[in-house]
N, C-alpha and C positions, 0 to 999 in steps of 0.2 A: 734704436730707441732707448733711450735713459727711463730713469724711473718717473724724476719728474714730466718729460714730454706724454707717457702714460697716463700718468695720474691728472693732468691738461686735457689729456682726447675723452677721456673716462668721463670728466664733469664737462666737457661739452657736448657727448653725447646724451647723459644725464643731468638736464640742463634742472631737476626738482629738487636734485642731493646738490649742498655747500661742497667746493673746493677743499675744503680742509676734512669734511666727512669721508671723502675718494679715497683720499691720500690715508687717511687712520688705516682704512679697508684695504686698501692697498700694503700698507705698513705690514695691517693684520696678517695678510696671505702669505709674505714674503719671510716675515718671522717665525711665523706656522713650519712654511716649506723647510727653512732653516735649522729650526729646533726639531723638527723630524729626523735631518738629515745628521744630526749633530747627535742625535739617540742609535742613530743608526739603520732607520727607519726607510722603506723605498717609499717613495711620494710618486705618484702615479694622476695625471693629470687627463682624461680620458680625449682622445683625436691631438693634443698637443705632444705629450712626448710624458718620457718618465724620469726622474732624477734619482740615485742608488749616491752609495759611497763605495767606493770602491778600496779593499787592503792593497796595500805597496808590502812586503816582507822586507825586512832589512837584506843585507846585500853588501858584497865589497865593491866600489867601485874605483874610477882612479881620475886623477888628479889630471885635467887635460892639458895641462902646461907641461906642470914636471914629469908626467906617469905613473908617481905615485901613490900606493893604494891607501884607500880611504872609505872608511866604514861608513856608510848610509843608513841610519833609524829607519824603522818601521813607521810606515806614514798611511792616512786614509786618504783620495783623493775623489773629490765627486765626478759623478759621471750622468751626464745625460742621453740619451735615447729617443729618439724622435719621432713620434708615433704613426701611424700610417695616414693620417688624416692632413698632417701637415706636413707629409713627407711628398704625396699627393699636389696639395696645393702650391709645392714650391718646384714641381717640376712641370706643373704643365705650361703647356704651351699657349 
């Protein structure tokens, strides 16, 4: 599902809120979660799952063509966790 097909199911489930009101709300949560995640912040989402950033340490690696070594920066990379509620609903049967 994309953001728009969301923000579609959202205002036809909530057929009282405008289309373009979903979508701000929408906007809003996903900016939110963003700028948390960008502070460095855990976002924790209770039965969905939880979003961290995760450090990478710099590191040599190497060059998968030629072999040759090649320094890799220090990088943050996010990470999600999948809470037990929807870890539940995607296994059963």
């Amino acid at each position: 599902m994309i953001k728009s097909e969301l923000v579609e199911k959202l205002a036809a489930e909530n057929p009282h809120l405008f289309q373009r009101d979903v979508e701000n709300i929408v906007n809003a949560i996903l900016d939110e979660v963003g700028d948390a995640m960008a502070r460095g912040d855990r976002v924790e989402l209770r039965g969905f799952g939880a979003f961290s950033v995760k450090n990478r340490p710099a590191r040599v690696g190497r060059n998968p063509r030629t072999g040759e070594q090649v320094d890799v920066g220090e990088k943050y990379v996010p990470q999600f966790k999948a809470g037990k509620e929807i870890r539940e609903r995607l296994n059963r049967e």
